[in-house]
FIKOLZA-1660 file (N, C-alpha, C; in steps of 0.1 Angstrom, whole numbers, plus 5000, padded with zeros to 4 digits):
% residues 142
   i   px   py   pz ch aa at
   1 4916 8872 4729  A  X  N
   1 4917 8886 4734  A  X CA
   1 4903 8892 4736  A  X  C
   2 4891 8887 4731  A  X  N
   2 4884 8893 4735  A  X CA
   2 4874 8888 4743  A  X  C
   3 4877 8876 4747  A  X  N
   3 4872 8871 4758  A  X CA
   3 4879 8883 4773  A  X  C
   4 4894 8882 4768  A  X  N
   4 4900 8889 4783  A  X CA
   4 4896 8905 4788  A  X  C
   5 4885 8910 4771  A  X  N
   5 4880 8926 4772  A  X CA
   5 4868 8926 4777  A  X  C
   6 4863 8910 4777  A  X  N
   6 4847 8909 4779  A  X CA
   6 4847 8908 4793  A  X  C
   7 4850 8896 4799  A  X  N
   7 4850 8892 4808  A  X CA
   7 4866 8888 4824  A  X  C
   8 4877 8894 4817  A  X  N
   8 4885 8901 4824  A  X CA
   8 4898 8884 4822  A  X  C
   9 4891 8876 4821  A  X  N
   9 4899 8861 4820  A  X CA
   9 4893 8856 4808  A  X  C
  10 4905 8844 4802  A  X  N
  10 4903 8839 4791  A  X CA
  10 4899 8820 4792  A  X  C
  11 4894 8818 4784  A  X  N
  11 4899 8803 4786  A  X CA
  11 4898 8795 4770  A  X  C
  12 4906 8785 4774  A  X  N
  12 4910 8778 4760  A  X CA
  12 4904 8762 4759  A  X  C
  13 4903 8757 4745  A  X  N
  13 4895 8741 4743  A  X CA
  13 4907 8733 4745  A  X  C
  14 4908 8726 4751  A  X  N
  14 4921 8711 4753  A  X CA
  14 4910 8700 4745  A  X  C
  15 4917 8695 4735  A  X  N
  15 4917 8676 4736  A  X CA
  15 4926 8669 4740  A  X  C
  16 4932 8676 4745  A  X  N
  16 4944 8662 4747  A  X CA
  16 4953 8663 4734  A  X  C
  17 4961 8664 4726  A  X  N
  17 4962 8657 4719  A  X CA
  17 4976 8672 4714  A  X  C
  18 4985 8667 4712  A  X  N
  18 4998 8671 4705  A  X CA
  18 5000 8670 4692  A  X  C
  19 5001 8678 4683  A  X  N
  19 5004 8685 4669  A  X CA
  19 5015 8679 4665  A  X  C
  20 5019 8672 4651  A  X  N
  20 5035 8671 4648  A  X CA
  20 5036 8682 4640  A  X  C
  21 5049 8682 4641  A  X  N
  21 5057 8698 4631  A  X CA
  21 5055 8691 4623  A  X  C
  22 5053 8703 4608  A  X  N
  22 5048 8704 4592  A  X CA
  22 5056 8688 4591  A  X  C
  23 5074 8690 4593  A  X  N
  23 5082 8683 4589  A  X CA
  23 5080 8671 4590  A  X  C
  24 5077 8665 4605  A  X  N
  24 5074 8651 4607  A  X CA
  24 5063 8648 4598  A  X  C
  25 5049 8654 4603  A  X  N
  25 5036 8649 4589  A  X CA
  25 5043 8645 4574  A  X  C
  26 5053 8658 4569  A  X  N
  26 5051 8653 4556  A  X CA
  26 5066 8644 4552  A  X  C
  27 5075 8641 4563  A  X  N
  27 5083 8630 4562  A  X CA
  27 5075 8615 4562  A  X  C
  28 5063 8618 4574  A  X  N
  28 5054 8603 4572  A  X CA
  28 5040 8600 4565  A  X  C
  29 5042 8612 4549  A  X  N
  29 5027 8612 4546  A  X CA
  29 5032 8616 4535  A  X  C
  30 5050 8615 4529  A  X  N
  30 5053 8616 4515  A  X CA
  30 5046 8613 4503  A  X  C
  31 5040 8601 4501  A  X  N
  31 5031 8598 4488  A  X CA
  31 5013 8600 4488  A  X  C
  32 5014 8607 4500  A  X  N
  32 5000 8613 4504  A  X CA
  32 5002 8629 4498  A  X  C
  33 5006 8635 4502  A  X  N
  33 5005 8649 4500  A  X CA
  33 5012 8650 4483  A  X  C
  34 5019 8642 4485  A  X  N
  34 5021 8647 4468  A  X CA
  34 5017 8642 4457  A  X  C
  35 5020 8640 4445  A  X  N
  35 5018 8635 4434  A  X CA
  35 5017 8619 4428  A  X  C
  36 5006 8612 4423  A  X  N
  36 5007 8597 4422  A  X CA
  36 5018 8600 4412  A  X  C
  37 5029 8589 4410  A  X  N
  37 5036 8593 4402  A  X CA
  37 5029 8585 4390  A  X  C
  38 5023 8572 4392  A  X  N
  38 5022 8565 4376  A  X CA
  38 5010 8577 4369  A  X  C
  39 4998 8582 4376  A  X  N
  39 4991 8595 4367  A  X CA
  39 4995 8603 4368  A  X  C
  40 5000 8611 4372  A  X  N
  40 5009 8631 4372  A  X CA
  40 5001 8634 4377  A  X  C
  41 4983 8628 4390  A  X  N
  41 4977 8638 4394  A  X CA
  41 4977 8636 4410  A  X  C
  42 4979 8647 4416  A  X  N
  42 4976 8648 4429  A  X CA
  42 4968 8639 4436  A  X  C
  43 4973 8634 4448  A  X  N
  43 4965 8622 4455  A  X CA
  43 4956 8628 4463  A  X  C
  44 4941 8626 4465  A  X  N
  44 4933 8627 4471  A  X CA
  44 4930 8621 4486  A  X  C
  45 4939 8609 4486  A  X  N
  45 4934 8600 4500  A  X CA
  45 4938 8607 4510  A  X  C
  46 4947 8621 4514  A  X  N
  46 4949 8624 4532  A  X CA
  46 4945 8645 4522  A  X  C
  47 4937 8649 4528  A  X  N
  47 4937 8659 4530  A  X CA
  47 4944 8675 4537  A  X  C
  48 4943 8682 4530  A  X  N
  48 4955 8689 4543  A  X CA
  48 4948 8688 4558  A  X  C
  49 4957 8688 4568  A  X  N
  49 4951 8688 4578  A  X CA
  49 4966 8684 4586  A  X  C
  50 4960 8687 4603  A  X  N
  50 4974 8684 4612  A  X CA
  50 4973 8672 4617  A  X  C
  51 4988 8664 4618  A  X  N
  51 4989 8656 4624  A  X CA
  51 4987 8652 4638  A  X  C
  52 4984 8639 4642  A  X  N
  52 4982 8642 4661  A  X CA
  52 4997 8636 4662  A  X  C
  53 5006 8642 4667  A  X  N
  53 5021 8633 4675  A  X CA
  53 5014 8628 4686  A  X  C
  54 5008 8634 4699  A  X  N
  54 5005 8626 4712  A  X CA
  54 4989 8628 4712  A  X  C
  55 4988 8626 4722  A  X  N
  55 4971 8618 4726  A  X CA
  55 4974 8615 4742  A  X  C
  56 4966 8624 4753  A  X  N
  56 4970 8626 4765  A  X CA
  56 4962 8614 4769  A  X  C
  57 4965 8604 4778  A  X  N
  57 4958 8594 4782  A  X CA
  57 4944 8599 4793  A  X  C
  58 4933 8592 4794  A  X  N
  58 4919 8600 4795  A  X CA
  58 4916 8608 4790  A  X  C
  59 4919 8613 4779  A  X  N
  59 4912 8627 4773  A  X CA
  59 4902 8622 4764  A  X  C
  60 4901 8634 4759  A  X  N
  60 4886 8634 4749  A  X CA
  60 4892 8625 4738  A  X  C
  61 4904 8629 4729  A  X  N
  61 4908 8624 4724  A  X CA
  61 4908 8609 4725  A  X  C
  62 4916 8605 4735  A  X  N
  62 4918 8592 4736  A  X CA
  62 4903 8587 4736  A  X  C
  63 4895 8590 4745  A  X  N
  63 4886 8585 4746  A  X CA
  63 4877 8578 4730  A  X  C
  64 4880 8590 4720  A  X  N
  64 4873 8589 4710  A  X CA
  64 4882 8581 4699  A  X  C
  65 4896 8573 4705  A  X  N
  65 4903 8567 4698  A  X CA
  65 4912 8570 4688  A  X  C
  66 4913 8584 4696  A  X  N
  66 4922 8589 4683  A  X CA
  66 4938 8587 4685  A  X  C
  67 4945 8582 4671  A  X  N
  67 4956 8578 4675  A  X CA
  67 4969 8584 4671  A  X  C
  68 4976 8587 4674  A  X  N
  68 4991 8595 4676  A  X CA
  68 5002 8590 4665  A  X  C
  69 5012 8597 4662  A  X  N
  69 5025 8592 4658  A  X CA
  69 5028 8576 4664  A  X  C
  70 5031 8565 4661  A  X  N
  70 5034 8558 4671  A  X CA
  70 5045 8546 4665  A  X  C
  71 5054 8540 4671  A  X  N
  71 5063 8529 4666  A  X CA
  71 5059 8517 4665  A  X  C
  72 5055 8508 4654  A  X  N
  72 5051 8495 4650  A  X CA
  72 5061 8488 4649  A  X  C
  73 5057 8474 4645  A  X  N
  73 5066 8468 4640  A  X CA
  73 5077 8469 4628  A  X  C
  74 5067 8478 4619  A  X  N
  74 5073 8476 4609  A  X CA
  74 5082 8495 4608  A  X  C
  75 5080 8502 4614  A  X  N
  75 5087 8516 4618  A  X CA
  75 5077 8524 4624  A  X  C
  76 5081 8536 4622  A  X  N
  76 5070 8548 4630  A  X CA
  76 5058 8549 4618  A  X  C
  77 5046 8544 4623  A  X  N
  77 5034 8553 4616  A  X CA
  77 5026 8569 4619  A  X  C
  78 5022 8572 4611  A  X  N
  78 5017 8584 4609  A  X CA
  78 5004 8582 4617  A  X  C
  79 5001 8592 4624  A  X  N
  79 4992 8596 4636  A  X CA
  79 4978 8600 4625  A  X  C
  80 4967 8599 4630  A  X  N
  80 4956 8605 4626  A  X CA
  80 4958 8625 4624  A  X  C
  81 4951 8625 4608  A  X  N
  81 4952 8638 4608  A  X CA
  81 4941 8641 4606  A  X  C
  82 4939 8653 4614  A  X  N
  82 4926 8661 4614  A  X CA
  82 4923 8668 4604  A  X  C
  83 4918 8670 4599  A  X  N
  83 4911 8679 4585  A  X CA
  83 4899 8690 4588  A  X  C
  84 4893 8691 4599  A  X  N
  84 4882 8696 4600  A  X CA
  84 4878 8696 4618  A  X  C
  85 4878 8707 4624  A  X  N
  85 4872 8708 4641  A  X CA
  85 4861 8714 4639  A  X  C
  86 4850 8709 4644  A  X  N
  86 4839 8718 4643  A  X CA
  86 4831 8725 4629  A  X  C
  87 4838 8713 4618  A  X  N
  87 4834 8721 4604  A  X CA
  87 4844 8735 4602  A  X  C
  88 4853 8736 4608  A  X  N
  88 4863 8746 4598  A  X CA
  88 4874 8733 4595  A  X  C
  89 4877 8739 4586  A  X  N
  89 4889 8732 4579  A  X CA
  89 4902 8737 4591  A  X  C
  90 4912 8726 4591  A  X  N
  90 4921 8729 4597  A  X CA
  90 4936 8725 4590  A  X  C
  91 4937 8732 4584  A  X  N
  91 4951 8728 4571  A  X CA
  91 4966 8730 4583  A  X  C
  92 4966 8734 4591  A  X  N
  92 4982 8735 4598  A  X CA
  92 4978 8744 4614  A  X  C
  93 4986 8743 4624  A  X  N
  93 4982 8742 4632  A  X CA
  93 4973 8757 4639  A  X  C
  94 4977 8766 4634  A  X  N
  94 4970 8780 4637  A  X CA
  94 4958 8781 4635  A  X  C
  95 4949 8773 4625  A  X  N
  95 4941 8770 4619  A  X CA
  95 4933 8759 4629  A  X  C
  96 4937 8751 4638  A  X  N
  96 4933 8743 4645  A  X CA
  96 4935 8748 4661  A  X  C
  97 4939 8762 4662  A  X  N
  97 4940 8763 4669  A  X CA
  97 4929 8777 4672  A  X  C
  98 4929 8780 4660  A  X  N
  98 4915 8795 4653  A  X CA
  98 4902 8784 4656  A  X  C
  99 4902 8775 4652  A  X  N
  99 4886 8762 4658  A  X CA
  99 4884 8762 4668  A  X  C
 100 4894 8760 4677  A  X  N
 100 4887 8756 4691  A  X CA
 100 4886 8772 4697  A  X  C
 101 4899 8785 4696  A  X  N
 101 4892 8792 4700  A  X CA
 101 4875 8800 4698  A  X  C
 102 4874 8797 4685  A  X  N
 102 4860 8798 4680  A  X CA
 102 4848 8793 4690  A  X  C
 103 4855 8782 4691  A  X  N
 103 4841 8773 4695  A  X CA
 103 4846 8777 4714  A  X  C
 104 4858 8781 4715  A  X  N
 104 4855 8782 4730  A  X CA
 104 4849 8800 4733  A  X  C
 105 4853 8806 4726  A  X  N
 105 4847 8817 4727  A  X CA
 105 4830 8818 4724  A  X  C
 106 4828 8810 4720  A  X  N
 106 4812 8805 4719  A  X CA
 106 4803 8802 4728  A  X  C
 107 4813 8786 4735  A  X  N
 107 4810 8786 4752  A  X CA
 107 4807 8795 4759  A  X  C
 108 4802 8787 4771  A  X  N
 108 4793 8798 4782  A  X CA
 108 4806 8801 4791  A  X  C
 109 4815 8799 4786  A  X  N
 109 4828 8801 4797  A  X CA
 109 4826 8792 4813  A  X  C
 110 4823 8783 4815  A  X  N
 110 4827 8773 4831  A  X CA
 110 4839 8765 4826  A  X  C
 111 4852 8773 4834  A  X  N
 111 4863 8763 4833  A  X CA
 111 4859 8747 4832  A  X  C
 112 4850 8742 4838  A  X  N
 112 4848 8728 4841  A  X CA
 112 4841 8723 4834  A  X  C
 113 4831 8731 4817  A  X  N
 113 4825 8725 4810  A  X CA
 113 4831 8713 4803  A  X  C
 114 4824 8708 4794  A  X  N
 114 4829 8697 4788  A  X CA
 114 4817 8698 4771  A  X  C
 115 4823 8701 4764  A  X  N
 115 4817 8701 4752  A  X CA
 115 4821 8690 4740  A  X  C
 116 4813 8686 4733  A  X  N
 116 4820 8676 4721  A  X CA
 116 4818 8683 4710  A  X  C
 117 4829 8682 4703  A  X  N
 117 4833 8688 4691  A  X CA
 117 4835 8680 4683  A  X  C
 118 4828 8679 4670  A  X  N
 118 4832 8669 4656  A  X CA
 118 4845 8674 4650  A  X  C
 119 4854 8663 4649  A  X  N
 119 4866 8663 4643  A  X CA
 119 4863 8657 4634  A  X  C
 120 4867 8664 4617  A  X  N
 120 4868 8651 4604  A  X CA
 120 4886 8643 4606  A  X  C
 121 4886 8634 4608  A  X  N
 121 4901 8629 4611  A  X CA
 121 4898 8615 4597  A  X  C
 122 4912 8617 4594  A  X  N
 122 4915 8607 4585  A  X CA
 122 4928 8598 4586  A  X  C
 123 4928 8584 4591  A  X  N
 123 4934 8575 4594  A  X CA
 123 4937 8567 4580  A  X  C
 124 4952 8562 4582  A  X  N
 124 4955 8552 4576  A  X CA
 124 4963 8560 4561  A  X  C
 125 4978 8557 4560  A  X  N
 125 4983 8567 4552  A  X CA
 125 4978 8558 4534  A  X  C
 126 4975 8564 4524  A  X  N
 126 4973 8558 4512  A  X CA
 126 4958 8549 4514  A  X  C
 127 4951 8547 4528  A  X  N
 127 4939 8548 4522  A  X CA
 127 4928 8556 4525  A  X  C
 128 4932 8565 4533  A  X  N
 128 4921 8576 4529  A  X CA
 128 4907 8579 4538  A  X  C
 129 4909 8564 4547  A  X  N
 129 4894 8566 4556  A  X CA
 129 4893 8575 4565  A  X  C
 130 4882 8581 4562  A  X  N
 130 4879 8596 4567  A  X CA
 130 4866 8593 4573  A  X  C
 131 4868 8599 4584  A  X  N
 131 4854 8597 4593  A  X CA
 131 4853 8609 4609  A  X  C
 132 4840 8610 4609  A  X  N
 132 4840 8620 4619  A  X CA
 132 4838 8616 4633  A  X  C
 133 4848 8620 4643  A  X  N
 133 4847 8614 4654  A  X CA
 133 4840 8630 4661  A  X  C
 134 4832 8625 4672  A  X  N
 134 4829 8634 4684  A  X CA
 134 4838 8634 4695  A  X  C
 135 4845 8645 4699  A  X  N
 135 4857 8646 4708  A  X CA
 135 4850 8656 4718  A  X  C
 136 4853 8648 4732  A  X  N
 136 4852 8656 4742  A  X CA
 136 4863 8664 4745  A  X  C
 137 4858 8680 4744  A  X  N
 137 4869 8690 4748  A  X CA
 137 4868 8696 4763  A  X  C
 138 4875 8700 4770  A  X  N
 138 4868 8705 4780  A  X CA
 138 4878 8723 4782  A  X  C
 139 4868 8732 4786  A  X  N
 139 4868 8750 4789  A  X CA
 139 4884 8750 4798  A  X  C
 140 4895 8755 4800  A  X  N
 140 4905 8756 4812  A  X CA
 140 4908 8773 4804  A  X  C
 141 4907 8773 4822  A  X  N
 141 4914 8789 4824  A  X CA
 141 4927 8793 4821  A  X  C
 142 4934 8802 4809  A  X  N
 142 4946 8803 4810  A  X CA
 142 4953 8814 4818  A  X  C
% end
């Protein structure tokens, strides 16, 4: 909104990349998000953060290898979850969606920029490897 008071048009950050509902995440991240059962304490290995379902082919995303919901051999695995855009935390998707307009309302506004933005993303359900990729986002007019 207040891009549209400043400058009459707005524009938004794209990675590429599709969100799963709360439900899917915590259907494929059951012994992540909850409780170890043999100690009674809370598991530390996946942080709150959103799931990726898709990953648009040539985007920033893909480019930076970030990987999606996807069907293996052995069933559907759990997509990389984001924890962090730009250093805000990103616990659910409003919140990852409050990051990028941050950082696009930041921008110099050229629909056709292209900025990289650190994502903290954490791969791999139960072990926990967390690491920071650089994602090319790019400025589009909505």
């Amino acid at each position: 909104m207040p891009q549209l008071v400043a400058t009459g048009r707005a524009t938004t950050l794209g990675a590429g990349v599709g969100l799963a509902a709360p439900a899917v995440a915590a259907a494929l991240l059951p012994s992540a998000r909850g409780s170890d059962s043999s100690s009674g304490s809370p598991s530390s290995s996946i942080p709150p953060g959103v799931m990726i379902s898709s990953v648009v082919p040539g985007s920033g995303a893909d480019r930076a290898g970030l990987l999606p919901v996807r069907r293996t051999l052995a069933g559907v695995a759990a997509g990389d979850v984001v924890a962090a855009v730009g250093g805000r935390a990103t616990p659910d998707a409003g919140a990852f969606a409050a990051a990028l307009e941050q950082i696009s309302s930041s921008g110099s506004g050229s629909s056709s920029e292209s900025l990289e933005v650190e994502f903290d993303v954490v791969r791999g359900v139960g072990t926990g490897q967390q690491r920071r990729e650089k994602v090319a986002v790019s400025l589009a007019p909505e």
